[in-house]
N, C-alpha and C positions, 0 to 999 in steps of 0.2 A: 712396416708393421703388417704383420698376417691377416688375413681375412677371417673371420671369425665364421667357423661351419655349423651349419642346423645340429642340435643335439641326437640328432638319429642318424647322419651320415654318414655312408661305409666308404667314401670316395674322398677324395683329395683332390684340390683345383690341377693337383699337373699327375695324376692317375685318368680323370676327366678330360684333359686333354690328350692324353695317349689315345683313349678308348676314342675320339674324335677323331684323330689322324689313321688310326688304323684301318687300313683293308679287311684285314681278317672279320670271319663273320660274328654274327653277334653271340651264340651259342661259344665258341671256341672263348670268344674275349669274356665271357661269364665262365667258362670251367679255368682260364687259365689265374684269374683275380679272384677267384671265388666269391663272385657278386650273383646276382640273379639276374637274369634275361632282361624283364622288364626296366632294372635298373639301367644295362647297358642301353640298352633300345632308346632310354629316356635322355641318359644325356648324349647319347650319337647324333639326336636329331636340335638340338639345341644349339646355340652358336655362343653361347658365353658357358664359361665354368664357374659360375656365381651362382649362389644358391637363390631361387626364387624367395619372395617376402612370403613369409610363411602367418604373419601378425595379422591380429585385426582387420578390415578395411575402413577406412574413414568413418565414421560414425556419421549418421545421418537422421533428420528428426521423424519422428514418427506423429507428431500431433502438428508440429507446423509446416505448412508448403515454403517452396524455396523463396517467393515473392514476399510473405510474412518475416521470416529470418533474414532478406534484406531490411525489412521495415524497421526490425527488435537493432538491428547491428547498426543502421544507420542512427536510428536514435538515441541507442548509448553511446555512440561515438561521437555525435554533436551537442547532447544534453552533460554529460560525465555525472549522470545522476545515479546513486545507489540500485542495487536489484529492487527493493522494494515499492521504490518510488518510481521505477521502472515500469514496474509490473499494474502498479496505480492507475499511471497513465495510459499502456496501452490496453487492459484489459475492455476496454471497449471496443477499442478494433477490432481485437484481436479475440474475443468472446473464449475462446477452447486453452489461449494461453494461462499455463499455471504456472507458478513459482519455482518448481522443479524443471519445468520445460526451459522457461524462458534463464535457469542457469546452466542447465547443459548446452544450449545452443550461446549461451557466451564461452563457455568454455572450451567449446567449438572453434570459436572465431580468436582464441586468443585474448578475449576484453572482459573477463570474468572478475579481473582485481584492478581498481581505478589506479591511475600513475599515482604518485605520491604526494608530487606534486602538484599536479592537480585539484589535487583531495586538499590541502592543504589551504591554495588558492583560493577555490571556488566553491566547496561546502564550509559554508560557517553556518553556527548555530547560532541559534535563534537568542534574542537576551534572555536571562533569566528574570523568572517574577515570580514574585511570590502568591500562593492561592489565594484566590478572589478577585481573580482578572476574567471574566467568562466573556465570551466570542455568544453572541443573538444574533440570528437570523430566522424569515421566514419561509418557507416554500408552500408549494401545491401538494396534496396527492387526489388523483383525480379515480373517478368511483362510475359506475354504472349510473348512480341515483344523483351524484352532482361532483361536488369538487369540496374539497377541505384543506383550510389556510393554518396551519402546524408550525406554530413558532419552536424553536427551539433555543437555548442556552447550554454552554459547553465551556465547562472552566478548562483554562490551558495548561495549568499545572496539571487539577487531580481526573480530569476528562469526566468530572461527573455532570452528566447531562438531565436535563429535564426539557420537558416540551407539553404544551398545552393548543388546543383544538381552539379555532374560532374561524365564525363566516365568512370576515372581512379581513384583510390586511390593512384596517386603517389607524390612524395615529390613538385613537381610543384602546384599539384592541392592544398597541404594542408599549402602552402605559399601565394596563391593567395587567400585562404579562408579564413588566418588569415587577411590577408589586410581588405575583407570585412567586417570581424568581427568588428575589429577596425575601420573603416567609418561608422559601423551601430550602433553599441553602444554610446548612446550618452555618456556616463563617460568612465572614462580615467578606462585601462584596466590595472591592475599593475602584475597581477599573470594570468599564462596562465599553466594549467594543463592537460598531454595528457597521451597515453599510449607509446610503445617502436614500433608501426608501423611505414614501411618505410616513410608514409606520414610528420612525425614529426620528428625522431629521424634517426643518423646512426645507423646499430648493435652495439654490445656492445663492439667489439675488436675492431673497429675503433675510440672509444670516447675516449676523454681525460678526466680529471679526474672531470670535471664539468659535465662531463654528453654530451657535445657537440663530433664537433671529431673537427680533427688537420685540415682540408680545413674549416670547418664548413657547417652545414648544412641549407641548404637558410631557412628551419621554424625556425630554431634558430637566425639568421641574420636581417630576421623581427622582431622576439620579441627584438633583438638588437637593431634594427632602432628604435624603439617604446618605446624602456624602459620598457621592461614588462619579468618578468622572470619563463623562462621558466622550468617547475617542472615534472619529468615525474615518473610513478607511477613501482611500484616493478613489476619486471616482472613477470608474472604467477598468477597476483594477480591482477583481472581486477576490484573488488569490490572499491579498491582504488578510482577507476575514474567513482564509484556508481553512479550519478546523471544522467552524457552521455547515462552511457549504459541503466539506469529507461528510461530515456525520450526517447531514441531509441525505447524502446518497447511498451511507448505509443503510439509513434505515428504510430506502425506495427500493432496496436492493433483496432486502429481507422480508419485506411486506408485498407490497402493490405490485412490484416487479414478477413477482413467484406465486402469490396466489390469490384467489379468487374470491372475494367478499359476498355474502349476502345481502349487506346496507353497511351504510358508513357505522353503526356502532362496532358493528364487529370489526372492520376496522381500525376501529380509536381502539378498541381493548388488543388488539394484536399488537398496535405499536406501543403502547404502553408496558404492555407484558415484555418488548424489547427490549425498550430501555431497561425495565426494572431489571432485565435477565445481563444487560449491559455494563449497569453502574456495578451490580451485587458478584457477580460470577462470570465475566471477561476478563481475561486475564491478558493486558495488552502489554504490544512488544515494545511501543515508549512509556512505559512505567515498569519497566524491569519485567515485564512477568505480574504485574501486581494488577489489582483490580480497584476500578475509581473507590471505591467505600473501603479497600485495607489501605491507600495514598490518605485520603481523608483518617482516618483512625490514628495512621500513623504521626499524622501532623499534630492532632488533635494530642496528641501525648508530651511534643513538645510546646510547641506554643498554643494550650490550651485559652490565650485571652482573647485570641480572635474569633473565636466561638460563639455562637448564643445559646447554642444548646449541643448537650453532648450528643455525637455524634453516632455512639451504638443504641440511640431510640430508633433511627432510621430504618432497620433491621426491617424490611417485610413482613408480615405475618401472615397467617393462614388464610384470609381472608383478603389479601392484599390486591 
């Protein structure tokens, strides 16, 4: 099979080997093939008659060093986790890595598309449930003027979040927070998932074999009052209650991380202004593209009984 020659080549591998072997000078051997000087000159001094790689060179990254791009390849090739979740995970190391970066340098390396098998093995999805299973937890955001204890709730279906400010993480606060949970949601809340903090649960030598203790614990006593059962997640294993602790770090990511408060109120109204901009006009990539209040609407259309109130009073207003 022939070699395949550069689209602009006036020479042939065994014309380029004559002009090689010959004595004659380089003037003569250009007037007698009617080539140009420099072309003679260029492959006289050459020792193969193959056309140099005329393509691309290797692509190389422009925002990651090469110590990073081991870091990105080593971890997709030992996690076989999506780009996404990828990206999730090292964006803290890795602070300047974006989701276009960190897919050209898989595509780089070859590891851009998981094996199939693989994918098939080792990503399984999550059960389904139906709405009204919300994931609670509480965190910090910490302030010039003191510190603020920000519970939050985050249904798993429709990701509509709410979160409510208080001084203390104590079992008081995280009973009163369930109430509002339940008066702000409009569908009926059946699964309430949390971690083993004092706000929700007793230690584990005081429970009984449900998971409650022997007085009972008032956040257990509300999801009693409610009908809603209470699930708490293996201890030491806070990934369980995944969804909490993601939407905690967006919203430290969005706020306290990036700008600078005057006093804590202006901060409760910036993370509230979030969420509201979160639940109403996010349009997230696990819900199709859709945003928590059109998932909710949408539900609300078919099975309207799980409801207590319709779901387009929600709607913000001007003054919201």
């Amino acid at each position: 099979m022939g070699s395949v020659l550069h689209g602009s080549a006036r020479t042939t591998p065994r014309l380029r080997a004559e002009l090689q072997a010959s004595k004659e000078s380089s003037p003569a051997l250009a007037a007698r093939y009617g080539l140009n000087v420099k072309t003679v000159r260029k492959w006289r001094k050459r020792m193969t008659t193959a056309d140099a790689p005329m393509g691309p060179k290797a692509p190389k990254s422009t925002v990651l060093t090469p110590a990073e791009e081991a870091i990105v390849v080593a971890f997709r090739q030992k996690t076989l986790l999506p780009l996404d979740d990828v990206l999730g995970c090292l964006r803290e190391t890795i602070p300047k890595l974006s989701r276009s970066a960190l897919h050209r340098c898989l595509q780089r390396h070859g590891i851009s598309r998981l094996p199939v098998e693989e994918t098939t093995e080792k990503r399984k999805r999550f059960k389904t449930y139906e709405i009204g299973y919300v994931h609670i937890d509480s965190c910090e955001l910490r302030h010039a003027d003191g510190k603020l204890v920000m519970f939050l709730a985050i249904d798993r279906v429709s990701k509509f979040t709410y979160v409510e400010f208080h001084d203390k993480a104590g079992k008081m606060a995280g009973a009163a927070f369930l109430r509002s949970v339940v008066a702000v949601f409009p569908y009926k809340i059946h699964t309430v998932l949390t971690d083993n903090g004092m706000a929700f649960a007793d230690l584990p030598k005081y429970r009984d074999g449900s998971g409650g203790s022997p007085g009972g614990h008032i956040f257990g006593r509300v999801c009693d009052e409610h009908k809603i059962e209470h699930r708490l997640t293996k201890p030491y294993h806070p990934w369980t209650n995944g969804q909490a602790e993601r939407m905690n770090r967006t919203i430290k990511d969005a706020t306290v991380k990036v700008y600078h408060y005057d006093h804590l109120e202006s901060l409760k109204a910036h993370v509230l202004a979030f969420v509201t901009a979160y639940n109403f006009a996010k349009h997230l990539k696990a819900l199709r593209w859709r945003t928590p209040y059109q998932v909710i609407c949408e539900t609300w259309t078919k099975t309207p009984s799980i409801f207590k109130i319709d779901p387009h009073q929600l709607i913000p207003g001007p003054h919201t």
